[in-house]
N, C-alpha and C positions, 0 to 999 in steps of 0.2 A: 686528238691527233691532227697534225699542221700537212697538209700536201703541199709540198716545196715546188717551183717551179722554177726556168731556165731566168723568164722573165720578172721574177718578184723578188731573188733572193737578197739584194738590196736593202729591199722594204723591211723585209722578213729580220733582219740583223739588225736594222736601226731601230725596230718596233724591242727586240730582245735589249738593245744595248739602253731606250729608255725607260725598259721595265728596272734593269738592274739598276739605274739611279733612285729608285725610288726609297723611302724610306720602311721599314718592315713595320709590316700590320701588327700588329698584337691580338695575341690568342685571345678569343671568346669564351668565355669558358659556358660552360652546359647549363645550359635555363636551369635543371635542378640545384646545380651549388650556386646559381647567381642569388637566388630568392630564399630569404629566409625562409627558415620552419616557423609554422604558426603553431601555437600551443592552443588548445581546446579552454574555454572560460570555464572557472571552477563553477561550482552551483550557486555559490553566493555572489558572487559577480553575476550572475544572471538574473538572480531573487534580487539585486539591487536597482534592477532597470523595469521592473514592473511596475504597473501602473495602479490604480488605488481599483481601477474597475474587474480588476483581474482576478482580485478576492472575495471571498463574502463569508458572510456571516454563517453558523450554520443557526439551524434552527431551535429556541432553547428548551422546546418541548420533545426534542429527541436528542438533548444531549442529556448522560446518565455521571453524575460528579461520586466519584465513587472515593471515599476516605478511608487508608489504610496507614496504620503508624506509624510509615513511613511518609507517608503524605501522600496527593491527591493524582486520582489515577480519572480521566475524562474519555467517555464512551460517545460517539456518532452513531445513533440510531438509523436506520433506515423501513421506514414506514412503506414503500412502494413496494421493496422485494416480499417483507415478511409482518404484512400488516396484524394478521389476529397477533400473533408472538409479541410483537413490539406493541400492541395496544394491555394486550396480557404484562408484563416487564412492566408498563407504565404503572399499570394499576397495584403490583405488589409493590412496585416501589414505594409509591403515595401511601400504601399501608405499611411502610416499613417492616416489609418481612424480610429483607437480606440485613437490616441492621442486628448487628448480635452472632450472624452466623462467622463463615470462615473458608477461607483457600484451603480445599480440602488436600486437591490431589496437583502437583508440580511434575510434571514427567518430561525428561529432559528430549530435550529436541524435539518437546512434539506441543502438550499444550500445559496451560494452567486452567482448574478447575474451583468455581465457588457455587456452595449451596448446603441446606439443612447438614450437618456431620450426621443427626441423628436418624434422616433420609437412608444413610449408604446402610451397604450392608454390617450387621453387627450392630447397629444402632439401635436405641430404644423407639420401639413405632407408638409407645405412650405420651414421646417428648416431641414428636417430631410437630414444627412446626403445621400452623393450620395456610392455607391458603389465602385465606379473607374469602375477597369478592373478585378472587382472581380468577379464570376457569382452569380446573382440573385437569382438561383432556384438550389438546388441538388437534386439525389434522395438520399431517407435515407440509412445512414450504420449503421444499427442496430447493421450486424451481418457479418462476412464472413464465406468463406467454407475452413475445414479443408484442408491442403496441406502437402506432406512430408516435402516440404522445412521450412515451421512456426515452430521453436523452440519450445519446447513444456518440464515444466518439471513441472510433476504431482504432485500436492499435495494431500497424499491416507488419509486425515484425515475425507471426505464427506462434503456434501455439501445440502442443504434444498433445494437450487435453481437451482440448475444444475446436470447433471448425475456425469461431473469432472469437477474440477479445479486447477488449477496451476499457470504457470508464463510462458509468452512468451515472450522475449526478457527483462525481468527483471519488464513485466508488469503483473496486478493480471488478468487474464481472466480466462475465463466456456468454459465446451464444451459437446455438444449432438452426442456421434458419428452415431447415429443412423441416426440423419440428417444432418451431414456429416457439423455443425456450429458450429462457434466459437466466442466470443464477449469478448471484456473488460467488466470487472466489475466495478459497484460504490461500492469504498472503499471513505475511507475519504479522502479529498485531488483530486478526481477523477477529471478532466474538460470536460466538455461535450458543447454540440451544446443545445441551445434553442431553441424552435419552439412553433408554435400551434398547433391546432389537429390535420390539413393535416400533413401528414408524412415527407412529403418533403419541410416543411416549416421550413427548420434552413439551413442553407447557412454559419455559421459558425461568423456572423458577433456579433450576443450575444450570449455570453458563460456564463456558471457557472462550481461554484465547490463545491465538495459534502463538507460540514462544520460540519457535526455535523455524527450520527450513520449510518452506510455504509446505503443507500436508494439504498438496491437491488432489490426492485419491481421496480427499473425504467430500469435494465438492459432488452435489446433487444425493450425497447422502446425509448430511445433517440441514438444519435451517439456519442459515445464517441472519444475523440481527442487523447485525454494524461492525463498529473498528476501534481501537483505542489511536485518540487523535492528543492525548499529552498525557504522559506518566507509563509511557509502556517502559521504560528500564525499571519500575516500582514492581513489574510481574515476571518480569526477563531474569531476574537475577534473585530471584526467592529461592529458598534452599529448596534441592529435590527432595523428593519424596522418596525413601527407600523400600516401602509395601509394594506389591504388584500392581503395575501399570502407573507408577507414580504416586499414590498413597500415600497421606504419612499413617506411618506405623502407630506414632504413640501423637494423641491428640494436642502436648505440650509445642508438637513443630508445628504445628498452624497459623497461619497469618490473620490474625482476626479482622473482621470488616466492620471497620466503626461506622458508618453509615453511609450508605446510599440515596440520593436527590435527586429530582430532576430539576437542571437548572431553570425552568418556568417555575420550579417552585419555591426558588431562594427570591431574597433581595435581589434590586439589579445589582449593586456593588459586588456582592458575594458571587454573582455569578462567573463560570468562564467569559474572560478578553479575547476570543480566538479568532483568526481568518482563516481561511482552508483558499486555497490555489485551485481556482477552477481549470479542468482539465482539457476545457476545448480553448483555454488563453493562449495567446503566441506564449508567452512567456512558458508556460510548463512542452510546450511543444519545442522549443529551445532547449530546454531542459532532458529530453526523448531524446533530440539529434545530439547535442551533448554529452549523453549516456550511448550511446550511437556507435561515434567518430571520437572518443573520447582518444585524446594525443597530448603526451604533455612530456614531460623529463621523467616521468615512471611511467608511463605507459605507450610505447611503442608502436602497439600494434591494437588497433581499435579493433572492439568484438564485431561491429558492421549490424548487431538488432539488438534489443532490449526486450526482455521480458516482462511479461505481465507485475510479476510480482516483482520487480527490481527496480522500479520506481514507486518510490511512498510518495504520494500527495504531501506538499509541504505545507506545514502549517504553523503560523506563526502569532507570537503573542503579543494583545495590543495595551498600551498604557491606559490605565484607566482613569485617567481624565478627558 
């Protein structure tokens, strides 16, 4: 507001009359429609800006080359979480006791299951496979105890089932520090130890893997081993099993298991080319925020966190020469 006076109003009219000669401003329009929308980079545009120190090898004495008719299904051991089980696993392997056997039991949304058919119930206990120089009886590793030395890289998005969660050596595990424990999770793709209801009744000789929505009511109740890191659609999409609990009914629907290796103990040629995406790289932490703020032409509205199990470690395969 102008307060007009006896003595200005002169000023006051010529100041108005060379506002009106001026030329009209043009409208500004709103920072939001001045600046384009940014779309979120897919994941392979981000896997292409990684750098060679980003990856690594895994190790060839805990990966498990598992051969089924379909072709080759490749397991990542993990020896820190569930050493007796995974030194137990090594050693029937090297005796070739899963070669010959069979995917017993396929149970839809939940796991796939291998080991002796002769084992389950209804089986001949005269046929069943012997053990070798494998051990009989473990106690269970549900869980271990926090250590400085265990890798450890936080995922701060929370979790239903655990206090934290993250990634230890590029695997999805929980942890309670309060009890001072730490466990793999079941994500998809997970492989765990079979048993019955005594605790200590899985030895490692049937396995499954988790095939359909992460089945995290089962972490801290079975031992987890590892994960399948190439050929999980070879398990994902095997017929179900129509007996109870996934079962097959008649032995004809079984997937047989042409043999089991570990790749320390192939040629080098014959072995898995694989790199696995380490989890504390800028690059897979791109990949988190990514999964995030994810905004593109189909996705509007970003979820704002990421779950444990909705990021798979990416793992890619190398030319062998």
């Amino acid at each position: 507001m102008f307060l007009v006076g006896k003595n200005n109003t002169k000023n006051v009219l010529a100041l108005i009359a060379v506002l009106a000669s001026l030329p009209a401003l043009a409208a500004v329009p709103p920072k939001s429609s001045a600046v384009k929308d940014t779309y979120t980079p897919s994941a392979a545009q981000i896997l292409s800006d990684s750098k060679p120190w980003e990856w690594r090898r895994p190790d060839p004495d805990d990966l498990l080359v598992m051969n089924l008719p379909s072709g080759r299904v490749v397991i990542e051991l993990d020896p820190e979480y569930a050493p007796l089980h995974v030194a137990n696993i090594r050693t029937l392997v090297r005796e070739h006791y899963f070669d010959g056997l069979a995917i017993v039991r396929v149970q839809d949304d939940f796991v796939a299951q291998w080991d002796d058919p002769e084992a389950d119930d209804g089986g001949n206990p005269r046929k069943v496979r012997s053990l070798g120089k494998a051990k009989v009886k473990l106690p269970p590793e549900f869980t271990r105890r926090i250590t400085g030395t265990l890798p450890w890289v936080r995922l701060p998005d929370g979790d239903v089932y655990a206090p934290e969660v993250g990634f230890s050596q590029d695997f999805p595990v929980a942890r309670d520090p309060a009890q001072h424990e730490t466990w793999l999770v079941h994500c998809y793709g997970t492989v765990g130890v079979a048993r019955d209801n005594a605790p200590d009744s899985g030895n490692g000789s049937a396995l499954y893997v988790a095939i359909g929505q992460a089945p995290r009511r089962l972490d801290r109740n079975l031992t987890v081993v590892g994960r399948v890191i190439e050929g999980m659609d070879r398990l994902s999409s095997l017929r179900r099993g129509r007996g109870p609990l996934g079962f097959y009914a008649h032995p004809r629907n079984r997937t047989p298991i042409l043999s089991i290796r570990l790749a320390a103990d192939m040629p080098p040629a014959a072995r898995p080319h694989l790199q696995i995406l380490r989890t504390h790289s800028p690059t897979f932490q791109r990949l988190l925020e990514a999964a995030r703020e994810r905004h593109d032409a189909f996705y509007s509205t970003p979820p704002g966190k990421v779950g444990i199990c909705a990021m798979s470690v990416p793992v890619r395969q190398l030319s062998k020469s």
